[in-house]
N, CA and C of each residue as an Amber inpcrd file, in Angstrom:
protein
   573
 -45.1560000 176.0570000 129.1220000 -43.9270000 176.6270000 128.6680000
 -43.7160000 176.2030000 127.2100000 -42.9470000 176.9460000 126.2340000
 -43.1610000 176.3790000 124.8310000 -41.3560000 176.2610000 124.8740000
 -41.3140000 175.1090000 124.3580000 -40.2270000 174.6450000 123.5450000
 -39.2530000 175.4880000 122.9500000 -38.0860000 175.5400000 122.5820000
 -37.5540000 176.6660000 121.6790000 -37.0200000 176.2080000 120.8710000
 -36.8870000 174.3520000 121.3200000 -36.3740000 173.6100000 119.7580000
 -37.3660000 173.9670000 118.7730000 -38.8590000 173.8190000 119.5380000
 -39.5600000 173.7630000 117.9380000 -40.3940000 175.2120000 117.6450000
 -39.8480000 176.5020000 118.4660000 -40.4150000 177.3440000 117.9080000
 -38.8020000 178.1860000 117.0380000 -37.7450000 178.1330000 117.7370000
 -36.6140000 178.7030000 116.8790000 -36.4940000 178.3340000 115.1680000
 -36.6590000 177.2930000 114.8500000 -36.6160000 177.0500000 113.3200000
 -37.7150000 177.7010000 112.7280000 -38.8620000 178.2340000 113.5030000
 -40.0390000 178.9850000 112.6950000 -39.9840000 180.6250000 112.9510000
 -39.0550000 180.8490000 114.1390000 -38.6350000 182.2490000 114.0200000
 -37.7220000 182.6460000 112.7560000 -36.6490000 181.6270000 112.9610000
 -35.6000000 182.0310000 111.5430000 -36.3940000 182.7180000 110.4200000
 -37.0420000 181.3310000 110.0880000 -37.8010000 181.3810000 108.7460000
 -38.5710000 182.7210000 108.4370000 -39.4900000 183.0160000 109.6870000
 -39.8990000 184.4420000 109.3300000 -38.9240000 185.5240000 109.5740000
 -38.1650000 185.4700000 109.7430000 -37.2070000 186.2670000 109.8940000
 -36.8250000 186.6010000 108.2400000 -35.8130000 185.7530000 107.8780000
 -35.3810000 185.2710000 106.8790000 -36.5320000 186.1700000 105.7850000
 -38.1030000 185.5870000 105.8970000 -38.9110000 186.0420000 104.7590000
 -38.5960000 187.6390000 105.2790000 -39.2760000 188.0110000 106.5630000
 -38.8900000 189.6410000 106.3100000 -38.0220000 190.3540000 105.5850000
 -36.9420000 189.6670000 105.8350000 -35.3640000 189.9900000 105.2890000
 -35.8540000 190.3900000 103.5420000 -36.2240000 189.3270000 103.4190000
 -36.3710000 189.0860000 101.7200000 -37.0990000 190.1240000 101.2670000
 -38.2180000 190.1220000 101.8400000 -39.6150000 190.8240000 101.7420000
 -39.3700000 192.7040000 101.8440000 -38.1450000 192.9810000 102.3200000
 -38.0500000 194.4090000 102.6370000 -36.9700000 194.5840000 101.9010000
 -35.8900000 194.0710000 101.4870000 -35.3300000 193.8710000 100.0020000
 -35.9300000 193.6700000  98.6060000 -36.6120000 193.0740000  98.8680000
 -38.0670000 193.2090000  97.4250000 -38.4040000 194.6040000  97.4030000
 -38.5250000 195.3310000  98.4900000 -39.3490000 196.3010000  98.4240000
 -38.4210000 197.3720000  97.7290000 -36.8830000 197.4280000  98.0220000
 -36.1090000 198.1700000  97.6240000 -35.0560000 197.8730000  96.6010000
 -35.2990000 196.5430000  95.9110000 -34.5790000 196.5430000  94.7560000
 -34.9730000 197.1070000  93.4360000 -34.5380000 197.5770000  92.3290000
 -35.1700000 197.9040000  91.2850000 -35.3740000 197.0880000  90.5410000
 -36.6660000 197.0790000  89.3680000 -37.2730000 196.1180000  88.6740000
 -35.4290000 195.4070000  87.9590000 -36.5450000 193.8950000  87.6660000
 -35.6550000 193.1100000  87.3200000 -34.6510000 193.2480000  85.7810000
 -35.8230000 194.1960000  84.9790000 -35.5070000 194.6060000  83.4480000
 -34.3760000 195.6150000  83.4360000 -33.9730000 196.3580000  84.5800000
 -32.6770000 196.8000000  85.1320000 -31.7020000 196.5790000  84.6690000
 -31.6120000 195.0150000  85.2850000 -30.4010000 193.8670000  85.2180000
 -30.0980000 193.5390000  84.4070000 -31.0860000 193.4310000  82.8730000
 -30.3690000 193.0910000  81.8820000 -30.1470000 193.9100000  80.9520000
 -30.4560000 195.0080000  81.1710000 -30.4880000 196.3340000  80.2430000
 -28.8260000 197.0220000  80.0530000 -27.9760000 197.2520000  78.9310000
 -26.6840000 197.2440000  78.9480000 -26.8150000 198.7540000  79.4340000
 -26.1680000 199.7460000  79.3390000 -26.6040000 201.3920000  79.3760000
 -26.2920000 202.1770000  77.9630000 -26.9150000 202.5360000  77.7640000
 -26.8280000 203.0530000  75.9510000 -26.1330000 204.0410000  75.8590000
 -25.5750000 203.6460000  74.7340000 -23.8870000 204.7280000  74.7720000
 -24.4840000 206.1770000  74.0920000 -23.6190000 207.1570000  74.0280000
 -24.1120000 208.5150000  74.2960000 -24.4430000 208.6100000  72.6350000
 -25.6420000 209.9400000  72.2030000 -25.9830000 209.6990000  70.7190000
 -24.0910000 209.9200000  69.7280000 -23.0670000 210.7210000  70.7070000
 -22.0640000 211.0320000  69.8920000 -20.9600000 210.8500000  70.8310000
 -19.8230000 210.1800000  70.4900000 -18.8860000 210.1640000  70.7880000
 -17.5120000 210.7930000  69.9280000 -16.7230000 211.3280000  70.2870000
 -15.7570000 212.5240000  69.1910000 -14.6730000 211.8790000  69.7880000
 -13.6350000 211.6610000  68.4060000 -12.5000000 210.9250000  68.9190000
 -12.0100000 212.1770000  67.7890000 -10.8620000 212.3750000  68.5650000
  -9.4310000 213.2270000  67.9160000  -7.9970000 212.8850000  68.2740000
  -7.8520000 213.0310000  67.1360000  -5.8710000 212.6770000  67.2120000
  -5.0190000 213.3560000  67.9920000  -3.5450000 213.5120000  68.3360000
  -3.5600000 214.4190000  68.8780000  -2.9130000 215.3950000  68.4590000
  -2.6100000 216.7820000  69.3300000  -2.1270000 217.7160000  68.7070000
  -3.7830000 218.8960000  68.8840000  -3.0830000 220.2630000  68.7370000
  -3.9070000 221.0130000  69.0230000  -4.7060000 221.6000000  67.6160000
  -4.8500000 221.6020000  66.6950000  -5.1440000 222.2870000  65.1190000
  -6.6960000 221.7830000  65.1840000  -7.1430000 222.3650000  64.3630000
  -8.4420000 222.1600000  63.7510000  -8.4730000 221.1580000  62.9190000
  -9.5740000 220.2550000  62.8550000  -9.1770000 219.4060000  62.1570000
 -10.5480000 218.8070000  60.9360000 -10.9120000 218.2560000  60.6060000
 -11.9910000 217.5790000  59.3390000 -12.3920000 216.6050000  60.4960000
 -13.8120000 216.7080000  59.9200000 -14.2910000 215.1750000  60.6340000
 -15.1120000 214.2960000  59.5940000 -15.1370000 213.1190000  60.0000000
 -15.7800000 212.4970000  59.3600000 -17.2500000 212.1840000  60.6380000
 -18.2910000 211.9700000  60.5370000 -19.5630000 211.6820000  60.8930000
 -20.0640000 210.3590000  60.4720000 -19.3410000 209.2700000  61.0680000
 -19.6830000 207.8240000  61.2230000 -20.9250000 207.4300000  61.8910000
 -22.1460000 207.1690000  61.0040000 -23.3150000 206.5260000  61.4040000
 -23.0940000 205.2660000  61.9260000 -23.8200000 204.8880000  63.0360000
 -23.7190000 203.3990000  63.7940000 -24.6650000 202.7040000  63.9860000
 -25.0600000 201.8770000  63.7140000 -26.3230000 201.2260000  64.4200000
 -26.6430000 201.5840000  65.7970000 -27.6830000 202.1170000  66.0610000
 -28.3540000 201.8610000  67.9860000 -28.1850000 200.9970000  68.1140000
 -28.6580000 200.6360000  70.1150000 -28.8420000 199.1890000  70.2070000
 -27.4210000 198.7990000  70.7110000 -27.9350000 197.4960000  70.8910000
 -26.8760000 196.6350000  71.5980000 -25.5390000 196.5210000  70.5360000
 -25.4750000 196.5020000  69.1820000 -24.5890000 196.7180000  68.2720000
 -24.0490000 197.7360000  68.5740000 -24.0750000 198.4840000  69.2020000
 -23.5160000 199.5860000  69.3450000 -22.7130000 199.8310000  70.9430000
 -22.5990000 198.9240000  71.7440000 -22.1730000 198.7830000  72.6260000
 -19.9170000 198.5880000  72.4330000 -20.0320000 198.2240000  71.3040000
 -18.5710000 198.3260000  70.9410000 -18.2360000 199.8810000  70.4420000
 -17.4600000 199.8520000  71.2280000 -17.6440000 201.8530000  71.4010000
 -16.4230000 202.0800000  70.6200000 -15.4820000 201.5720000  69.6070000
 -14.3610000 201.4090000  69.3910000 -14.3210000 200.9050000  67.4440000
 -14.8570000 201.6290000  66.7480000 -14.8260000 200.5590000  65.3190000
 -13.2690000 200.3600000  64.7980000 -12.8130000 199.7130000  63.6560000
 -11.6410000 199.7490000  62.8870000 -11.5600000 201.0920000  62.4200000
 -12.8880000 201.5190000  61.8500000 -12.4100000 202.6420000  60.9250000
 -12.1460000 204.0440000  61.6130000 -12.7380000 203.9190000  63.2760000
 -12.2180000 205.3010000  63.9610000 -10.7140000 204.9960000  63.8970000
  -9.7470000 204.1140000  64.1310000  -8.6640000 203.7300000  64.2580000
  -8.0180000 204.6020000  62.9820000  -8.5790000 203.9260000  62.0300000
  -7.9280000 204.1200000  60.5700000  -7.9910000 205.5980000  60.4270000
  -9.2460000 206.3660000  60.7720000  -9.1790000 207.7080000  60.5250000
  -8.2520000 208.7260000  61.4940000  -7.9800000 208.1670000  62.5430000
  -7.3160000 208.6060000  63.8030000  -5.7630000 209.0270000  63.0630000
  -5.5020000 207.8500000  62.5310000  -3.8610000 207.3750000  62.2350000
  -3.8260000 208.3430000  60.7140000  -5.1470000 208.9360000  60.2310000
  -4.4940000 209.3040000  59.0740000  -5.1330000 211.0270000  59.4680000
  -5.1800000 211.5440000  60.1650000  -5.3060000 212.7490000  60.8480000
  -6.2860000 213.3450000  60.8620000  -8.0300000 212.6370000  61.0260000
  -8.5880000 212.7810000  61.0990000  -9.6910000 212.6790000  62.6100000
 -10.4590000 213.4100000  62.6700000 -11.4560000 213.4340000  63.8570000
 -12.5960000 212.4810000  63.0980000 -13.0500000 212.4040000  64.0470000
 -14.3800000 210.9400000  64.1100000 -15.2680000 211.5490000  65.2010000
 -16.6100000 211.2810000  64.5300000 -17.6580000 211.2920000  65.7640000
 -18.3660000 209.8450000  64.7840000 -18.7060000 209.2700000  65.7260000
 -19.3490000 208.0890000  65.9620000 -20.9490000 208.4860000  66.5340000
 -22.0370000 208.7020000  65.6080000 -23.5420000 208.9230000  65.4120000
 -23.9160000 207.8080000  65.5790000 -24.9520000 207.8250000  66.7920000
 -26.0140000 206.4250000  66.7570000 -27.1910000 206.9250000  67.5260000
 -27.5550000 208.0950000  66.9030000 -29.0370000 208.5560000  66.8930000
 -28.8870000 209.5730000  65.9820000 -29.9480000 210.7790000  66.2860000
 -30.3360000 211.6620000  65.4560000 -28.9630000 212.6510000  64.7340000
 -28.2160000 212.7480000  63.4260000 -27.5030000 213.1330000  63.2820000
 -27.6110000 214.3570000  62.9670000 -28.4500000 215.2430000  62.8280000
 -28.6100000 216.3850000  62.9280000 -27.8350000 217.2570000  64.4180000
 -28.8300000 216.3200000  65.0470000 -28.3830000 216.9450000  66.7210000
 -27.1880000 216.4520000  66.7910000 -26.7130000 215.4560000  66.7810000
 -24.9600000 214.8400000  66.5050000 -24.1490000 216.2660000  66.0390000
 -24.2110000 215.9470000  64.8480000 -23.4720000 216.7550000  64.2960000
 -23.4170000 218.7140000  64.6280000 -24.5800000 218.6730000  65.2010000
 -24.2240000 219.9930000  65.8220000 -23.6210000 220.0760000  66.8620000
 -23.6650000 219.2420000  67.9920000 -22.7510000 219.3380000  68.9270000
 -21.2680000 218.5490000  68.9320000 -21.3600000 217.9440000  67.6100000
 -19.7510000 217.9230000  66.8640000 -19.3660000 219.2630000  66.4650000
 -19.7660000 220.1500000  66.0870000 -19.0680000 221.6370000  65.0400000
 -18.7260000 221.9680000  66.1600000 -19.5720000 222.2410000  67.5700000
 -19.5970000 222.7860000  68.8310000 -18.0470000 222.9240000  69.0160000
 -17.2360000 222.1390000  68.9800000 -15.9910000 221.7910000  69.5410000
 -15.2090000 222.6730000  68.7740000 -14.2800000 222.7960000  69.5480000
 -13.2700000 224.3230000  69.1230000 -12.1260000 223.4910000  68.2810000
 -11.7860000 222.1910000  68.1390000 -11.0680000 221.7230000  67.1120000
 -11.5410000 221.2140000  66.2950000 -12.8570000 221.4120000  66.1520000
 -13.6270000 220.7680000  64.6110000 -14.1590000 221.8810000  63.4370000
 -13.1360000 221.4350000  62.1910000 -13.7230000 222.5540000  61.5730000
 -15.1130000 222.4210000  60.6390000 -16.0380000 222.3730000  60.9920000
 -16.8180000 222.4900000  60.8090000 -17.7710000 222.6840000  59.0330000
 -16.7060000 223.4560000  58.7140000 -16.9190000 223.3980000  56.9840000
 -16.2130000 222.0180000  55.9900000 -15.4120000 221.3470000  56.4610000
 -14.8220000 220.2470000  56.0820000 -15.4400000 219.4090000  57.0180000
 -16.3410000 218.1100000  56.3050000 -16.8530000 217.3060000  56.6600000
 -17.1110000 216.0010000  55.8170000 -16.9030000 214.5640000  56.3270000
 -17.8150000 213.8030000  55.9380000 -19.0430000 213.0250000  56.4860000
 -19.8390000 212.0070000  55.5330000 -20.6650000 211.1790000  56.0850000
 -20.5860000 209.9500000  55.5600000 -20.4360000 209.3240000  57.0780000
 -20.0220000 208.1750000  56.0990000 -20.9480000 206.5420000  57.0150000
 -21.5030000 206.0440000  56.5270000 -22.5120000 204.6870000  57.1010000
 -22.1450000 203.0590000  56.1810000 -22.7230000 202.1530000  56.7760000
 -22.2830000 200.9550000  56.2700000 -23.6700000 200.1070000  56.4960000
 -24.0650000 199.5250000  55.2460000 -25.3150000 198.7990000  55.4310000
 -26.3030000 199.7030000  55.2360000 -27.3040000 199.1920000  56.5350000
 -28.4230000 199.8560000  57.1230000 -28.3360000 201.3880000  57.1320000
 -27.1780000 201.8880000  57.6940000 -26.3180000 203.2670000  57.9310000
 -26.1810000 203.6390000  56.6130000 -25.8000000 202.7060000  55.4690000
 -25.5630000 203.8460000  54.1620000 -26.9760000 204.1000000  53.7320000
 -28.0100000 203.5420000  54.0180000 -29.0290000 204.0600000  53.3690000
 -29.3310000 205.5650000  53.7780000 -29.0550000 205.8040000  55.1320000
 -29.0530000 206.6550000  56.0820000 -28.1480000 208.4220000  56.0150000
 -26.7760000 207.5600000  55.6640000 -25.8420000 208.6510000  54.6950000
 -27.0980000 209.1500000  53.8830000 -27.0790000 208.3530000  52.6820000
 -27.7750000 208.1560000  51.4250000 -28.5320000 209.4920000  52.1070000
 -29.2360000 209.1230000  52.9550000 -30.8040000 209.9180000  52.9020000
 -30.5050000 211.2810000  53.6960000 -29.2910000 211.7600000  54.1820000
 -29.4440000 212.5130000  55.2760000 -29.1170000 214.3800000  54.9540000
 -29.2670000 214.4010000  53.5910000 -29.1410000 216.3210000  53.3350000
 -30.0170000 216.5470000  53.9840000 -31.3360000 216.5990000  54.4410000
 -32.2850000 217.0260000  56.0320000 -31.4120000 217.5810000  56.6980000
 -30.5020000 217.1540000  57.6840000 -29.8510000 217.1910000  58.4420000
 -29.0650000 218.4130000  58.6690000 -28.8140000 218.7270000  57.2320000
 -27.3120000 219.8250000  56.9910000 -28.4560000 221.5160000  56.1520000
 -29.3850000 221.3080000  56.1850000 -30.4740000 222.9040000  55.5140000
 -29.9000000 223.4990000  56.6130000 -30.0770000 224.7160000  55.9100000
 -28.9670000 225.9560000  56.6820000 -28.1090000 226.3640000  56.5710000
 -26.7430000 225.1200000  56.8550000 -25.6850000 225.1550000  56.8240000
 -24.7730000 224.0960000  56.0170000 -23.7170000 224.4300000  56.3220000
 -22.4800000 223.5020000  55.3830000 -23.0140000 222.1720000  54.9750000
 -22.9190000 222.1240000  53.4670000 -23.2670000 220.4940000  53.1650000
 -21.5420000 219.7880000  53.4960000 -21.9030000 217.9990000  53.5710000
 -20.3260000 217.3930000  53.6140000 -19.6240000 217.9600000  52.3070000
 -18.8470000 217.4000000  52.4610000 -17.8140000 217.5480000  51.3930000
 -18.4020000 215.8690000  50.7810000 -18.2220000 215.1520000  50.9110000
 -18.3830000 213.5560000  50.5370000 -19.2550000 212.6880000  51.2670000
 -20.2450000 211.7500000  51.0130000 -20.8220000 211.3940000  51.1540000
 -20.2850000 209.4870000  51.0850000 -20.4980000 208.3640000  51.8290000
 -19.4340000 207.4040000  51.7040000 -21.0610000 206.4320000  51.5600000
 -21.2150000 205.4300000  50.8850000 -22.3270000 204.5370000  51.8690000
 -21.7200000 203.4290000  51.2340000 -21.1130000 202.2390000  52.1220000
 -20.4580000 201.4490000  52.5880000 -21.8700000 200.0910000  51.8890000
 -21.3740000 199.2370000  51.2050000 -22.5110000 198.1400000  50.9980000
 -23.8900000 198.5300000  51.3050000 -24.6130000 199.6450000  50.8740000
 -25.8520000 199.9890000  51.5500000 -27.1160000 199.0510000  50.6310000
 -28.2200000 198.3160000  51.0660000 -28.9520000 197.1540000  50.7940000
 -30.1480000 197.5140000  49.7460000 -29.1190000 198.2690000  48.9840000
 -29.8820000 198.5790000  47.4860000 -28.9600000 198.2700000  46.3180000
 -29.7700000 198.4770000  45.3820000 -28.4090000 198.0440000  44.1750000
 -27.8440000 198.6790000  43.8030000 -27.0660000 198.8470000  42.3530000
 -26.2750000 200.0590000  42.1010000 -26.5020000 201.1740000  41.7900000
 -27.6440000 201.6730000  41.8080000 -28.1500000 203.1830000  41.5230000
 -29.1690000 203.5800000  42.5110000 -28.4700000 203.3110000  43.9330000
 -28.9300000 204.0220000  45.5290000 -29.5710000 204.9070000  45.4340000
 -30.9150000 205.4540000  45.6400000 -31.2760000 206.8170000  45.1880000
 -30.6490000 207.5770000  45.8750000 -30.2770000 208.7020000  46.4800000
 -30.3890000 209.6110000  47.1850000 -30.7500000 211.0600000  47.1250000
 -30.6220000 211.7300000  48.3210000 -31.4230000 212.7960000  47.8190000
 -30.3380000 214.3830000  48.1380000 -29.1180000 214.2680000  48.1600000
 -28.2650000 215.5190000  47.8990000 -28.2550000 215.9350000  45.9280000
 -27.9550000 216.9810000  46.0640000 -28.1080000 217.7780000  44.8130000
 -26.5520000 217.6090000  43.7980000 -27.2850000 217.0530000  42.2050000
 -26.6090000 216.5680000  41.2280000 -25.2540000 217.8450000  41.5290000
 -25.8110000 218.9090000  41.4290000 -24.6360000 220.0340000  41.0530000
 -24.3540000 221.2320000  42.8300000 -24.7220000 220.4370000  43.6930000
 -24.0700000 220.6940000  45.0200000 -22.6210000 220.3540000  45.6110000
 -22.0370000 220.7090000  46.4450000 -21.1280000 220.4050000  47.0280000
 -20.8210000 219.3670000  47.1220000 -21.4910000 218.3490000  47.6640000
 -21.4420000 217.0790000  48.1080000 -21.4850000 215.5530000  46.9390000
 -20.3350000 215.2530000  46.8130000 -19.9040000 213.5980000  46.1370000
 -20.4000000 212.7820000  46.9110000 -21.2970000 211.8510000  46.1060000
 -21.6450000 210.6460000  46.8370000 -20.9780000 209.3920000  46.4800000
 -20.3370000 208.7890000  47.3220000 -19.7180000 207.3830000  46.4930000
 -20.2010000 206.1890000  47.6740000 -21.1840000 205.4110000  46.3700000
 -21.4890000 204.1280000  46.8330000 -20.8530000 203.0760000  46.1580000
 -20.0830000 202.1510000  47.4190000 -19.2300000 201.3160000  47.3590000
 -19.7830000 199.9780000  47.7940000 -20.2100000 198.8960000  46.4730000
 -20.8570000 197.7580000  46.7760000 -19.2960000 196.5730000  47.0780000
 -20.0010000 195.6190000  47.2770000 -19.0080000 194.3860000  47.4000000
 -19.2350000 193.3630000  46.5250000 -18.1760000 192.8030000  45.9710000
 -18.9680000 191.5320000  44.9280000 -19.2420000 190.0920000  45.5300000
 -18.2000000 190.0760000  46.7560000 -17.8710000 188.8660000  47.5950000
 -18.3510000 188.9500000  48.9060000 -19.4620000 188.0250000  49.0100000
 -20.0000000 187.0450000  49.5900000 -19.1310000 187.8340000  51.5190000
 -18.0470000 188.1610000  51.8020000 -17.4910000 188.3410000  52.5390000
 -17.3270000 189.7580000  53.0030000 -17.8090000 190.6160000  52.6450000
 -18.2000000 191.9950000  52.4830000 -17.5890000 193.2110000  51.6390000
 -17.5280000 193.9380000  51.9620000 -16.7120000 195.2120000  50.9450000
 -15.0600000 194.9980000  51.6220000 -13.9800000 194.7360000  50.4250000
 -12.8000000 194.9500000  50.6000000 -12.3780000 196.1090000  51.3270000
 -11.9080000 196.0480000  52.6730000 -11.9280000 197.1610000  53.6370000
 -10.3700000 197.9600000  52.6460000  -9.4220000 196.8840000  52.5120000
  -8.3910000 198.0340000  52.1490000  -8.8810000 199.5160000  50.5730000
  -9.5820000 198.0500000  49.6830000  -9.9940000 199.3770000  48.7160000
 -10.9350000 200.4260000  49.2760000 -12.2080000 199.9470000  49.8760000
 -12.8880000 201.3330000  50.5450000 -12.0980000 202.1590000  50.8970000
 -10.7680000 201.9540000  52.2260000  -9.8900000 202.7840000  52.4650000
  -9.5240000 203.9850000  51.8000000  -9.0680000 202.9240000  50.8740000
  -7.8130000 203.9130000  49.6910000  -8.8290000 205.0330000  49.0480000
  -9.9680000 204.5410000  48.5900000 -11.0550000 205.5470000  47.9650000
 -11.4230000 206.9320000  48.7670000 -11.8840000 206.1600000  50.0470000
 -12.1040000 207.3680000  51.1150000 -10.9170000 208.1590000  51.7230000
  -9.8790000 207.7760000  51.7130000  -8.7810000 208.7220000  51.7790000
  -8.6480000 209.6190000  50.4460000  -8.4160000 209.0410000  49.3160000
  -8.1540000 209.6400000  48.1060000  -9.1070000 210.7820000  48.3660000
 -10.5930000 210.6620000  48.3300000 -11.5750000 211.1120000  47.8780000
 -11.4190000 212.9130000  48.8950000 -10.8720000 212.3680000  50.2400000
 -10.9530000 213.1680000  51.4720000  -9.4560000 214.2780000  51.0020000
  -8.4150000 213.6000000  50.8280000  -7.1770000 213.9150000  50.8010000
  -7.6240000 215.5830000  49.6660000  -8.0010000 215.1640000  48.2470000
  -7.7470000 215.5640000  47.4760000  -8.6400000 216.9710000  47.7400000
 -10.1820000 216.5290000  48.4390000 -11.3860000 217.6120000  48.8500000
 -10.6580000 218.6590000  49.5150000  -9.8710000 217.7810000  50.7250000
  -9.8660000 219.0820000  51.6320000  -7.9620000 219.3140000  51.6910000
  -7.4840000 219.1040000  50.5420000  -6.4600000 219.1300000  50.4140000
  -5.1010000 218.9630000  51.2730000  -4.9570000 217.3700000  51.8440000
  -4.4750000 217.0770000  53.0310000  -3.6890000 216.2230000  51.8150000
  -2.1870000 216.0890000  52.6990000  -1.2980000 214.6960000  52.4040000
  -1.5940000 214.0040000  53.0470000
């Protein structure tokens, strides 16, 4: 006759491993778990009210930087009656399924990046052959010096203003402000 003191503690155990062993089989890899979920290439924020409105086309870093789905400057553009799409991939394709929208007008536009992103502004008339260039072009501290090349046209539509910082602490957010409003206000003739 066998014991069941000393065979029960060796049933558990295989028990127990099955358990484990058929849960292994159906969990998904572990790189899953730490993977955040990557936010969409465009997100469109609008104020409210029903009118057509200007957008600006805010380049973002990919990536885990980009997991703050929320910047200051959508805020700032919100409050001064502007639409925002927030780009953190291909802005071509962005920006077309920004015009898409029945409150974006589509011929009033900016581009606007910071850093890494203004080189990106900087570089992005590609994007717009075909159709409407921006109205203004913004690149925010971009990691060149003061004569950024870029490649929109001297006597085209499109103003480029590159805005360096002198301090150690980055570009004075209120003057950028005031510039990029001025610059926007006066283009597309808004108070």
């Amino acid at each position: 006759m066998i014991d069941l003191r000393l065979v029960t503690p060796l049933l558990f155990c295989l028990g127990l491993g099955l358990a484990f062993g058929i849960a292994a089989l159906h969990s998904p890899p572990e790189d899953l778990f730490d993977a955040a979920p990557a936010p969409p290439p465009v997100q469109l924020h609008l104020p409210g009210g029903t009118s057509r409105l200007p957008v600006v086309l805010l380049l973002e870093e990919p990536g885990p930087a980009a997991a703050v789905r929320y910047t200051p400057w959508v805020g700032w553009f919100l409050r001064h009656g502007f639409a925002v799409a927030q780009i953190r991939g291909d802005l071509g394709v962005a920006a077309g399924l920004t015009f898409r929208h029945a409150r974006i007008d589509a011929e009033h536009f900016a581009v606007m990046g910071a850093g890494r992103q203004a080189m990106a502004a900087l570089h992005a008339v590609e994007a717009f052959h075909g159709g409407p260039m921006p109205t203004a072009v913004f690149a925010l501290n971009p990691p060149c010096g003061e004569s950024c090349p870029h490649g929109y046209p001297a006597e085209g539509p499109t103003r480029v203003y590159i805005l360096h910082s002198d301090s150690p602490s980055g570009l004075n957010a209120e003057i950028a402000r005031s510039r990029v409003l001025a610059t926007l206000a006066l283009a597309w003739q808004i108070d």
